[in-house]
C-alpha positions as a printed Julia matrix, in Angstrom:
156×3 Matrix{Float64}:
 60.68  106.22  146.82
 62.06  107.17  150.35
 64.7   105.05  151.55
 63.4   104.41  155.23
 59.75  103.48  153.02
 62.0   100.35  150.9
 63.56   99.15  153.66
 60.15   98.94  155.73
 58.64   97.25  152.93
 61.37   94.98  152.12
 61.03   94.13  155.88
 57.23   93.44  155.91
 57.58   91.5   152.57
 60.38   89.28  154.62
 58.32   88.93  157.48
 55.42   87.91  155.66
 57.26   85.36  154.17
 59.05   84.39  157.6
 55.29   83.57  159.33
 54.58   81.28  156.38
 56.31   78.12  158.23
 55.27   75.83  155.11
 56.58   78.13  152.67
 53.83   78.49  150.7
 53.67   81.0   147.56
 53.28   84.48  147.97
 52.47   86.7   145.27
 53.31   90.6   144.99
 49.71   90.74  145.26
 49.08   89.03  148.32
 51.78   91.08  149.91
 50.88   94.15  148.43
 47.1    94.17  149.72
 49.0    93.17  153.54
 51.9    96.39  153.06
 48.98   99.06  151.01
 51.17   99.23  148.16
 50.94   98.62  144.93
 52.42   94.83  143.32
 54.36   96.98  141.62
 56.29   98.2   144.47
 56.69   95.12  146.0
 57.95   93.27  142.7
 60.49   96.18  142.82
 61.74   95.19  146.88
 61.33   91.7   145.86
 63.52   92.08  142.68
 66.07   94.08  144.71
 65.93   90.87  147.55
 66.14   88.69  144.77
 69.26   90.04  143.63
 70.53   90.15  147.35
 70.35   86.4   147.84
 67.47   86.7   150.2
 64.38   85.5   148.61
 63.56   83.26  145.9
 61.59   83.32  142.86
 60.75   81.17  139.54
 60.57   82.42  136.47
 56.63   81.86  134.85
 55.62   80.35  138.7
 54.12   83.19  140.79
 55.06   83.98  144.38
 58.18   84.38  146.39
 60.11   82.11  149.2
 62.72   83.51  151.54
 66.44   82.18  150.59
 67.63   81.67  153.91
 65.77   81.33  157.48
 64.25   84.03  158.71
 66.97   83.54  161.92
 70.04   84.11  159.11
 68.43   87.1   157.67
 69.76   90.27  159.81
 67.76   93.64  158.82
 71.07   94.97  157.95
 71.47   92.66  155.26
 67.81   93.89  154.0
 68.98   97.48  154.32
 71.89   96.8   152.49
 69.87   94.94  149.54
 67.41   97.51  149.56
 69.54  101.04  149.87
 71.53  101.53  146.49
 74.49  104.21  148.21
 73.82  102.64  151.79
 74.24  106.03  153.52
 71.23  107.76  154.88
 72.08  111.11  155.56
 73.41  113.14  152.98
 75.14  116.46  153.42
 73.88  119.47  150.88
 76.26  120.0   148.09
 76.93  123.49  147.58
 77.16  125.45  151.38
 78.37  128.67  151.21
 82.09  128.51  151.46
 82.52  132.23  152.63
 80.13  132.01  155.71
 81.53  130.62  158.62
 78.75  128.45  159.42
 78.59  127.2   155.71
 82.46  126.93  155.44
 82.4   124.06  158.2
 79.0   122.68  158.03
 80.01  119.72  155.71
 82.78  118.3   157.98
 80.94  118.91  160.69
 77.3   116.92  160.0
 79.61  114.28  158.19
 81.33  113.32  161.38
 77.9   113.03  163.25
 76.2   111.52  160.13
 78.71  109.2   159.85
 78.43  108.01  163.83
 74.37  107.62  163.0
 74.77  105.48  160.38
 77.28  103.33  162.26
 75.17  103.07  165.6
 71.92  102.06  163.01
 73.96   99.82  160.84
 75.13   97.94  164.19
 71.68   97.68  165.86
 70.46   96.64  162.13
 72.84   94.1   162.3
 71.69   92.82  165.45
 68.37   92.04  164.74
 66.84   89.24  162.63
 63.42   88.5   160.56
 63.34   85.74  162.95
 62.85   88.77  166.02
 60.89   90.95  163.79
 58.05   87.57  163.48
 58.36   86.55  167.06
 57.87   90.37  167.71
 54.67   90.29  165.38
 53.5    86.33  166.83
 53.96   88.59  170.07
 51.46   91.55  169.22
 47.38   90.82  170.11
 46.31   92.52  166.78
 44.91   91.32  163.42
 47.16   91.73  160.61
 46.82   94.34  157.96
 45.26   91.52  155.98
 42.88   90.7   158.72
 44.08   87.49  160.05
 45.9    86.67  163.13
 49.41   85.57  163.44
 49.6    81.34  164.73
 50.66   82.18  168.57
 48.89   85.29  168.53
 45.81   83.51  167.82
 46.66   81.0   170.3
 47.44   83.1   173.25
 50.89   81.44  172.88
């Protein structure tokens, strides 16, 4: 599975979880018919949040709780749970060392790799579950699961 395709997931799973004020249970499957993936997947993300201190689960009880408040949970930290090597860009291996172009290509898309992941891991670390729900509270649309958020179905 794609990287940027985890992390959104692990996102929407945390999000779902962070509009639940009474913390009810969630189960993969619940999740997965919101997200269109399969409980599979989202046992996967969940185990990896699991693991990452971020969301709780019971052995033989189904359904999953967040850890923390959704206001202490920055989407970096999700990234980071989520991404095994953390680095989204990747240089190709094996450039040709005899062309100019392939003889300098490496150092050069490292450098401005590098700077892309820094500038994404600092926004990432700027913004919280707690945003991403208020965002979502925010938006006048049903969910994917065809209900509306509390303030959205408010007008609040």
């Amino acid at each position: 599975m794609r990287v940027a395709s985890r992390f959104a997931i692990a996102v929407h799973v945390l999000s779902l979880l962070g509009t639940d004020e009474e913390q009810a249970l969630h189960t993969s499957d619940e999740m997965a018919g919101s997200i269109g993936v399969n409980p599979v997947v989202v046992r996967n993300v969940t185990g990896m949040l699991r693991r990452a201190g971020l969301v709780r689960t019971q052995q033989g009880v189904p359904g999953t709780r967040l850890a923390r408040p959704p206001a202490e949970i920055r989407l970096l930290d999700v990234y980071r749970a989520v991404e095994d090597d953390a680095e989204l860009f990747a240089v190709h291996p094996r450039p040709n060392a005899g062309c100019p172009v392939g003889a300098n290509i490496q150092a050069t898309l490292e450098r401005v790799f590098g700077e892309a992941q820094q500038a994404m891991e600092a926004r990432l670390g700027e913004t919280t579950i707690a945003q991403v729900v208020q965002n979502l509270r925010a938006a006048p649309r049903a969910g994917a699961c065809g209900t509306l958020l509390p303030e959205a179905a408010s007008g609040n």
